[in-house]
C-alpha positions as CSV (number, residue, x, y, z in Angstrom):
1,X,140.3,-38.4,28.2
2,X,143.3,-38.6,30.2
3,X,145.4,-37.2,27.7
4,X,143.9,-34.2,27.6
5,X,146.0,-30.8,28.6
6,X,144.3,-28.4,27.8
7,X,140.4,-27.1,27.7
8,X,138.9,-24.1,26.2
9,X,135.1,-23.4,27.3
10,X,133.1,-20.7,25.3
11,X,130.1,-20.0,26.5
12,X,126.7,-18.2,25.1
13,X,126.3,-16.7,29.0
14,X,129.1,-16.6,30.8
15,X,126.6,-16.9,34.0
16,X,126.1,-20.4,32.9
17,X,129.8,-20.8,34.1
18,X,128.4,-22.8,37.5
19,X,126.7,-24.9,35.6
20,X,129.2,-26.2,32.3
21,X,131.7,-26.3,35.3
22,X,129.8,-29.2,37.6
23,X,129.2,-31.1,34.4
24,X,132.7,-30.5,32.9
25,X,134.3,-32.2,36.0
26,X,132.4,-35.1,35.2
27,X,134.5,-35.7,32.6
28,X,138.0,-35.7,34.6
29,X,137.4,-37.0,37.5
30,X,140.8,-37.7,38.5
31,X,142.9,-35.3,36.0
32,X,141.4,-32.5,35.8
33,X,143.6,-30.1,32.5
34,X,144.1,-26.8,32.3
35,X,141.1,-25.1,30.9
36,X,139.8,-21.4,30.3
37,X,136.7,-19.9,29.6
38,X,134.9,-16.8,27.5
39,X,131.2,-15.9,26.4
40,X,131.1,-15.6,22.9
41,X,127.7,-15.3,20.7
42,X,126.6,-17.4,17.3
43,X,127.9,-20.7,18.8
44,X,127.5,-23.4,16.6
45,X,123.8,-24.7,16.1
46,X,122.4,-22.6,19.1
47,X,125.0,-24.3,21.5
48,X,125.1,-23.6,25.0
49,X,128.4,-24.1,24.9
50,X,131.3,-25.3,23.1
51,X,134.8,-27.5,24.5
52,X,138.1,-27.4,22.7
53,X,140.2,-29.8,23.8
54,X,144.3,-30.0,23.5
55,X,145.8,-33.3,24.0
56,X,149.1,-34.8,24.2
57,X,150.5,-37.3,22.2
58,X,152.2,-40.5,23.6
């Protein structure tokens, strides 16, 4: 997880923002990547919400 850079959150209500974001931090507790965010409809399976990840390579 610490290799992650970069985070891109879509979300089936963007309200829900507030609540993907206090578990999302969970995540990176001490690096915390970049990360953006949308509402988008049809995710996957009736997701919530859905995380792409970028990471670096060492």
């Amino acid at each position: 997880m610490s290799d992650i850079i970069k985070c891109t959150c879509m979300l089936a209500d963007i309200s829900e923002w507030a609540a993907m974001s206090e578990e999302y931090v969970k995540f990176f507790p001490d690096n915390r990547p970049a990360r953006s965010a949308f509402a988008g409809t049809g995710l996957a399976r009736g997701a919530r919400v859905e995380i792409e990840c970028i990471a670096k390579l060492n």
